[in-house]
C-alpha positions in Angstrom: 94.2 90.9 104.8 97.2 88.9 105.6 97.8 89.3 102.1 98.2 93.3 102.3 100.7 93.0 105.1 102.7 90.9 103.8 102.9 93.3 100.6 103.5 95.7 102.8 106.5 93.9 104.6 107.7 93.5 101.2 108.3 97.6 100.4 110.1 97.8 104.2 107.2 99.2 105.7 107.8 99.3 109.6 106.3 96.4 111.9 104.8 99.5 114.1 103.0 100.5 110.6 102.2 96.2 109.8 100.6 96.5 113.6 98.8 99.5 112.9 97.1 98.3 110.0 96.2 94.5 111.5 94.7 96.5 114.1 92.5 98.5 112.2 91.4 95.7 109.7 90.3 94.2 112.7 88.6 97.1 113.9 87.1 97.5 110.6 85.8 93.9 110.6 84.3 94.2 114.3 82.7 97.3 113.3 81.6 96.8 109.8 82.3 93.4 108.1 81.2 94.7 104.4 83.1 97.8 104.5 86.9 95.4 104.7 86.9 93.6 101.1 86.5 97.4 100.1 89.5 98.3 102.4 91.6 95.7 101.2 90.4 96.6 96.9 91.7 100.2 98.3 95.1 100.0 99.9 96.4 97.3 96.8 94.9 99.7 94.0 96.7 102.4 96.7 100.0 100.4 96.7 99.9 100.3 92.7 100.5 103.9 92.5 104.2 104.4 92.9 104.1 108.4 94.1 101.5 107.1 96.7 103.8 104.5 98.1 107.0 106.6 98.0 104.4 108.8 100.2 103.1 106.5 102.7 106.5 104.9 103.1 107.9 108.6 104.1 104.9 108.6 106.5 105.6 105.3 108.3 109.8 106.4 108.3 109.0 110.2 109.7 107.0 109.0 113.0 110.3 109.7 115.1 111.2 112.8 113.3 111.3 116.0 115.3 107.9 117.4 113.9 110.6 120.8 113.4 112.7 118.4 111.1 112.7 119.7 107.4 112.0 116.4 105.7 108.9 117.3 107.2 108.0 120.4 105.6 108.8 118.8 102.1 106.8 115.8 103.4 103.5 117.9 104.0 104.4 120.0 100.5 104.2 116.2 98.8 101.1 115.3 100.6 99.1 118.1 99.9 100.6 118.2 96.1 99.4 114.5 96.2 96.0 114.9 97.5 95.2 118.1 95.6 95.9 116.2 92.1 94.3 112.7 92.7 91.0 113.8 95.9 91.3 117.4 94.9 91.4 118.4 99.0 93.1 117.3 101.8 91.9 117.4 105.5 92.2 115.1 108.8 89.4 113.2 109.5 86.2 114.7 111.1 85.7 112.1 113.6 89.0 110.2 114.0 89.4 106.6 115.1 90.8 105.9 118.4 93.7 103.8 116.3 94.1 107.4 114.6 94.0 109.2 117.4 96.6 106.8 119.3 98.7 107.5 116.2 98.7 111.1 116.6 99.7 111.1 120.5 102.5 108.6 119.6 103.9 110.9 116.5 104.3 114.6 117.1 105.7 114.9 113.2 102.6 112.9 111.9 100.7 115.7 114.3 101.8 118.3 113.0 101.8 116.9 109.0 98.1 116.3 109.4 97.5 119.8 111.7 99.1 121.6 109.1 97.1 119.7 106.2 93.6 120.2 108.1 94.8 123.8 108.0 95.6 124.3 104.3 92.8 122.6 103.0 90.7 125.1 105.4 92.2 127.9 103.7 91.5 126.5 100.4 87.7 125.9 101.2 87.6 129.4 102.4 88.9 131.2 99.1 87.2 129.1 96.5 84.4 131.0 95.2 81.0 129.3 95.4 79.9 127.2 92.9 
């Protein structure tokens, strides 16, 4: 895990961010020991894609944005363009974490970027025909 932070560090990710994730790794291990080798395979294989880490660097630099700022807008436009292509959806969690949920409170741009995503992919569930 160290390891991962560290990579992180090295593409200027905030310390907030390096925080953020040590706490959740450590979360993730209290919780569910198996599940963090697969956690750790997932953000390096993450951080290999360059348009995902020009992404979740603009995540970690737009948490004191005014959520009305329009970096923002483009910022949800390139997440949902990004998640449509590579998961085909996009969504907030069902049942987020208390980290997440601390995250929210603490970032009304990151609030409304994920509000706004939950939303769009609702619309898109709604029109597809069924299959």
């Amino acid at each position: 895990m160290i390891a991962v932070l560290n990579r992180l560090r090295g593409l200027g990710v905030s310390e907030r961010t390096i925080r953020l994730e040590r706490d959740w790794s450590i979360l993730l291990q209290a919780s569910d020991p198996d599940a963090l080798p697969q956690w750790i395979r997932d953000k390096n294989l993450g951080l290999e894609d360059p348009e995902k880490t020009r992404l979740y660097l603009a995540c970690d630099q737009c948490v004191g944005w005014d959520p009305r700022d329009p970096r923002v807008d483009q910022l949800i436009d390139d997440l949902e363009t990004w998640e449509i292509e590579r998961d085909g959806n996009s969504s907030r969690p069902e049942h987020p974490t208390p980290l997440f949920s601390l995250v929210l409170r603490e970032s009304p741009a990151w609030h409304r970027i994920l509000d706004t995503l939950a939303r769009r992919a609702e619309g898109r569930r709604t029109t597809m025909p069924d299959s």
